[in-house]
C-alpha positions in Angstrom: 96.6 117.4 227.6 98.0 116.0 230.9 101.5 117.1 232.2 102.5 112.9 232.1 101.6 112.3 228.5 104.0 115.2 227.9 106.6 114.4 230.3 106.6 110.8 228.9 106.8 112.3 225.3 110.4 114.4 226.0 111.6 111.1 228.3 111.2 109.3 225.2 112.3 111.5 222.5 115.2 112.0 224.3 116.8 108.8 224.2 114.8 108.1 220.4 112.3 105.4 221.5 110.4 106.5 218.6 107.8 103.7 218.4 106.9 103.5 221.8 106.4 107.5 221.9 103.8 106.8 218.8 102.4 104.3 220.5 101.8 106.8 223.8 100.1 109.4 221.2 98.9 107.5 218.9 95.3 106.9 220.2 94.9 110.8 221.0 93.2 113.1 218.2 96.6 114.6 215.8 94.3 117.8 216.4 95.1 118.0 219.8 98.6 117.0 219.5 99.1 119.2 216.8 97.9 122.1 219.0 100.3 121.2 221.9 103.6 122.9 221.4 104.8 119.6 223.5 103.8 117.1 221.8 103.8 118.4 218.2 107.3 118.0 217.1 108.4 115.3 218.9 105.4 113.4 217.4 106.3 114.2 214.1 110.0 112.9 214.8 108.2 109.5 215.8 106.6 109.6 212.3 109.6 109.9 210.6 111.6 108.0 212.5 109.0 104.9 212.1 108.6 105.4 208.3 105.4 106.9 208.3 105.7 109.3 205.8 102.3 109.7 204.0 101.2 110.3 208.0 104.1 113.0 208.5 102.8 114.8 205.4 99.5 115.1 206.5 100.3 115.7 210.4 102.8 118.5 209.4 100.0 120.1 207.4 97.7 120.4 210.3 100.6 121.3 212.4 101.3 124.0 210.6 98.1 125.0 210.3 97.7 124.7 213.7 100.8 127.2 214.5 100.0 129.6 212.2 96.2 130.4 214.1 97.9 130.6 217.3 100.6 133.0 215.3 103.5 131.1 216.8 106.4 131.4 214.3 108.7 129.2 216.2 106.2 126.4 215.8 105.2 127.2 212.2 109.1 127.0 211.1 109.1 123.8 212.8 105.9 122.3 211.2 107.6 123.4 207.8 110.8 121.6 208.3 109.1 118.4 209.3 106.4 118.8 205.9 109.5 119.7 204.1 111.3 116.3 205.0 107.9 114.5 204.4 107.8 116.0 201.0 111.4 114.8 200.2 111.0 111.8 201.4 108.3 110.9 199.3 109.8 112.3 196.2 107.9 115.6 196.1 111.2 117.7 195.5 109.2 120.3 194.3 107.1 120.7 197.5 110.2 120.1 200.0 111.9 123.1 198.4 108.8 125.6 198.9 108.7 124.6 202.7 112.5 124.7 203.5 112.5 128.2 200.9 109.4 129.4 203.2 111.5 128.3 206.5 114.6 130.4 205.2 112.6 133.3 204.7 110.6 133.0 208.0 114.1 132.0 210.0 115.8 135.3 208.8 112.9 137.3 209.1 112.6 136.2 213.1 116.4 135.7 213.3 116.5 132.0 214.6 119.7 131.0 213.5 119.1 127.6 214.1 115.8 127.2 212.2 118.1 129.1 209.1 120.5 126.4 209.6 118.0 123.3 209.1 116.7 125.4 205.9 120.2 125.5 204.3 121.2 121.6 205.4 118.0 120.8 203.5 118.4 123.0 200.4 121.4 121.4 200.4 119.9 117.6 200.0 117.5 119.1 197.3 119.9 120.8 195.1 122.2 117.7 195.4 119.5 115.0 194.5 118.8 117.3 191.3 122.5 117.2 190.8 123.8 120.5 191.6 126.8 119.5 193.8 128.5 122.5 194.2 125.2 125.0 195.0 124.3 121.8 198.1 127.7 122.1 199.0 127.7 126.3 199.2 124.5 125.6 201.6 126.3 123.6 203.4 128.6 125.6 204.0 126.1 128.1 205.2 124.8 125.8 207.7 128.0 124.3 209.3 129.2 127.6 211.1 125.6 128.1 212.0 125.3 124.7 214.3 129.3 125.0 215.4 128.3 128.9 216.4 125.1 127.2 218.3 127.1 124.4 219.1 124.5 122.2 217.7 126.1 118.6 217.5 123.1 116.7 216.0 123.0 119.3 213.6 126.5 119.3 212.4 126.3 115.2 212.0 123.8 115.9 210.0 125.0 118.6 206.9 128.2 116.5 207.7 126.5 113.4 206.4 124.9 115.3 203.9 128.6 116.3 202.4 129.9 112.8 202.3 126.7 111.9 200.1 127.7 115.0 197.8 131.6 114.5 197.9 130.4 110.9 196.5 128.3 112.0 193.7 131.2 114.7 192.6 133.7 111.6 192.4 135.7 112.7 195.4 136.0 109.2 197.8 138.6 110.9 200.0 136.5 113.9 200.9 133.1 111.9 201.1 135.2 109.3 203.6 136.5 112.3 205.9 132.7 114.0 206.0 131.0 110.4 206.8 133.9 109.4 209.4 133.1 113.1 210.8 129.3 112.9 210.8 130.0 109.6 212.5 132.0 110.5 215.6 129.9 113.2 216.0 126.6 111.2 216.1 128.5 108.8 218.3 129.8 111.8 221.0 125.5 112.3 221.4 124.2 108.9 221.5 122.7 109.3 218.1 122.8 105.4 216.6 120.2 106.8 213.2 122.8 108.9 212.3 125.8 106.4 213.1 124.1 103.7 211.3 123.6 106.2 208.0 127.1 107.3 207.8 128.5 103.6 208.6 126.3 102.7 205.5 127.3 105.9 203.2 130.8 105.1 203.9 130.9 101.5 203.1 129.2 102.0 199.7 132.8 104.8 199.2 134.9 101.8 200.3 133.0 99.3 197.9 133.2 102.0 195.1 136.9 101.5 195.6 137.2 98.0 195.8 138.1 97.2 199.2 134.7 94.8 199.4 136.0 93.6 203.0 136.5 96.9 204.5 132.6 97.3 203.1 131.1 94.4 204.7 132.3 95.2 208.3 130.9 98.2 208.0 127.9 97.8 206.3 127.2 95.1 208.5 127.4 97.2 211.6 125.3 99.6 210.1 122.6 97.1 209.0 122.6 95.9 213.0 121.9 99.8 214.3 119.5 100.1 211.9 117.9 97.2 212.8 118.7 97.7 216.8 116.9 101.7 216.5 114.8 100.1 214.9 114.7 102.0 211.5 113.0 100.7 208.3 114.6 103.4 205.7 118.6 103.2 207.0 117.7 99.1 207.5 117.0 99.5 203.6 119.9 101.4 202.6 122.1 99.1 204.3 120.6 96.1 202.8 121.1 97.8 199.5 124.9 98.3 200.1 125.4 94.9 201.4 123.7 93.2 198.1 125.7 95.2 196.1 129.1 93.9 198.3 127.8 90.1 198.1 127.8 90.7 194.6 131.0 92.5 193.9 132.7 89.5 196.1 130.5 86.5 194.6 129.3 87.4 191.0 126.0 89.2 190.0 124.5 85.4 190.3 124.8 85.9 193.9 121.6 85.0 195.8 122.2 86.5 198.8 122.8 89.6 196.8 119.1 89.3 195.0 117.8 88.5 198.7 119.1 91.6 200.0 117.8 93.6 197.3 115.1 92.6 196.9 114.1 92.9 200.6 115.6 97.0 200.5 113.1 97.0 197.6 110.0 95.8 199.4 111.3 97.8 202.8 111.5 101.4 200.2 107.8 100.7 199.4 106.5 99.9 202.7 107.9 103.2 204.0 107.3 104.9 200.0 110.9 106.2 200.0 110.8 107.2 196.5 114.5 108.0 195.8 115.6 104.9 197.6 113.3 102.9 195.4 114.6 104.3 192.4 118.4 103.3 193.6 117.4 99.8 194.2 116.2 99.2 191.1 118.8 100.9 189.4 121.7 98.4 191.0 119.3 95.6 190.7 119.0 96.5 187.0 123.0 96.8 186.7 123.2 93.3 187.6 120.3 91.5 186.0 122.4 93.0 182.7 125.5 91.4 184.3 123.8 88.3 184.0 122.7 89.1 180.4 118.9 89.1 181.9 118.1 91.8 179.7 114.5 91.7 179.8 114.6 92.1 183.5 117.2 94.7 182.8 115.6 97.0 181.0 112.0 96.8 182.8 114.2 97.5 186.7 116.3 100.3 184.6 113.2 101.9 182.9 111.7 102.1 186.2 114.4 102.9 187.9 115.2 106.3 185.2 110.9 107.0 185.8 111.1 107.1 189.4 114.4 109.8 189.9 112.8 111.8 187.0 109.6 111.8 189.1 111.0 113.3 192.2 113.4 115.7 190.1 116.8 113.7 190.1 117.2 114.6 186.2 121.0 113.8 186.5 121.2 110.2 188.3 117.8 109.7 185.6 119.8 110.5 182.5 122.8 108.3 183.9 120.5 105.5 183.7 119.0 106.6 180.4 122.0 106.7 179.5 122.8 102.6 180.0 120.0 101.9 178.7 120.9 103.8 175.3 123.8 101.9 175.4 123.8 98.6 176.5 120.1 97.8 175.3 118.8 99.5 172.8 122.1 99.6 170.8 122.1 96.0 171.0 118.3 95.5 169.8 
């Protein structure tokens, strides 16, 4: 590989132009990339970041591969943590937590600290998403000092993120708002607009939850225009998710600008297969098709929507669905 196709692949990566840099390795064979210590990472970073996750799943795989021939641990624990991300993102819980379990092991058995931080931030993300709050939040707590002792900003935006999302789903709006405002002005001090846009989004869905539906627009609406700015198709989704949901607190579940918007996150969590963020959508677009009293459309988007977190292992947001369907549908047929 020539020393310009690399030196064009950092300039990129480092300021996230993420669809030129897979446009630049694109046309090479992923054998080659994945063999080039280089190019490997970064690439998969542009897969991610583009929503190409069946891709990243099969790139990490010959990455990995790839690492472990040339017995180069550093790599291998890399190629893990991008398969493990792949795995999660497209609902395979089970296979996320064996990579980021075989990245602990490897990161404390070659003493990268950094490596064993990345391994707890994404244990954490598991466990939560299977509702365990508290165990994400105790590897959470492993990985903050970790990145603050490494003085790994990024990082700590990150598992910072990661609590507000947690701190939400144990009912504790205060604590999730101080983590996303956190994992925001840390994101900001390194130029990192994903991250900025995410945490704009995760705290305008707390503000929404407690009624202040104008605080929520501003700020989902600035995080639907970095998402769309990076560009990036899954945090673009996610924003259009919590803005339908803000039209529709405002204006009714009639709303069409709140079906628009959902129903546009819905086809955008297909495109890029986010399984979990699929699932969500049709949760909330169930919620308010029973608002309208739709209930045919009702149950099929809540059926779904309790099949699809039961499929990648969210058995607690599942049974919460389950659980409105128990009671608002069947009980009434």
């Amino acid at each position: 590989m020539s020393d310009t196709v690399r030196q064009r692949t950092q300039s990129l990566a480092a300021v996230g132009e993420w669809e030129r840099l897979f446009e630049v390795l694109d046309g090479l064979e992923r054998s080659s990339v994945a063999a080039d210590s280089a190019l490997a990472y970064p690439f998969g970073e542009a897969l991610y970041h583009t929503g190409r996750m069946p891709e990243l799943s099969a790139f990490a795989q010959e990455y990995e591969e790839a690492a472990r021939g040339a017995a180069d641990p550093r790599e291998t624990m890399r190629a893990l943590n991008l398969g493990g991300i792949a795995a999660f993102e497209l609902g395979d819980t089970g296979g996320a937590r064996r990579s980021f379990d075989t990245l602990m092991e490897l990161a404390e058995g070659e003493g990268d600290e950094e490596m064993l931080a990345r391994a707890a931030n994404n244990l954490g993300a598991i466990a939560n998403l299977r509702g365990r709050r508290h165990e994400a939040l105790a590897y959470y707590s492993l990985a903050i000092p970790l990145y603050q002792k490494l003085d790994q900003t990024r990082g700590l935006a990150q598992t910072h993120h990661n609590l507000g999302l947690s701190y939400r789903d144990l009912g504790r709006p205060d604590d999730s708002t101080a983590a996303y405002s956190r994992a925001i002005s840390l994101a900001e001090s390194i130029a990192y607009p994903l991250l900025v846009a995410m945490s704009t989004v995760g705290r305008a869905e707390i503000e929404l939850r407690r009624g202040d539906v104008e605080f929520s627009r501003r700020l989902v609406d600035r995080g639907l225009a970095l998402s769309r700015e990076i560009p990036d198709p899954i945090s673009e989704a996610e924003a259009l998710r919590v803005r339908g949901l803000a039209h529709a607190a405002e204006r009714g579940p009639s709303d069409p600008q709140a079906q628009t918007d959902l129903a546009a996150a819905l086809q955008l969590a297909g495109a890029t297969e986010n399984r979990l963020l699929e699932a969500e959508i049709e949760r909330d677009m169930g919620r308010l098709a029973l608002s309208r009293g739709e209930l045919g459309e009702a149950e099929r988007l809540l059926r779904s929507s309790a099949h699809g977190f039961h499929a990648i292992g969210a058995i607690a947001e599942a049974r919460v669905v389950e659980n409105v369907v128990e009671k608002e549908l069947d009980a009434g047929s």
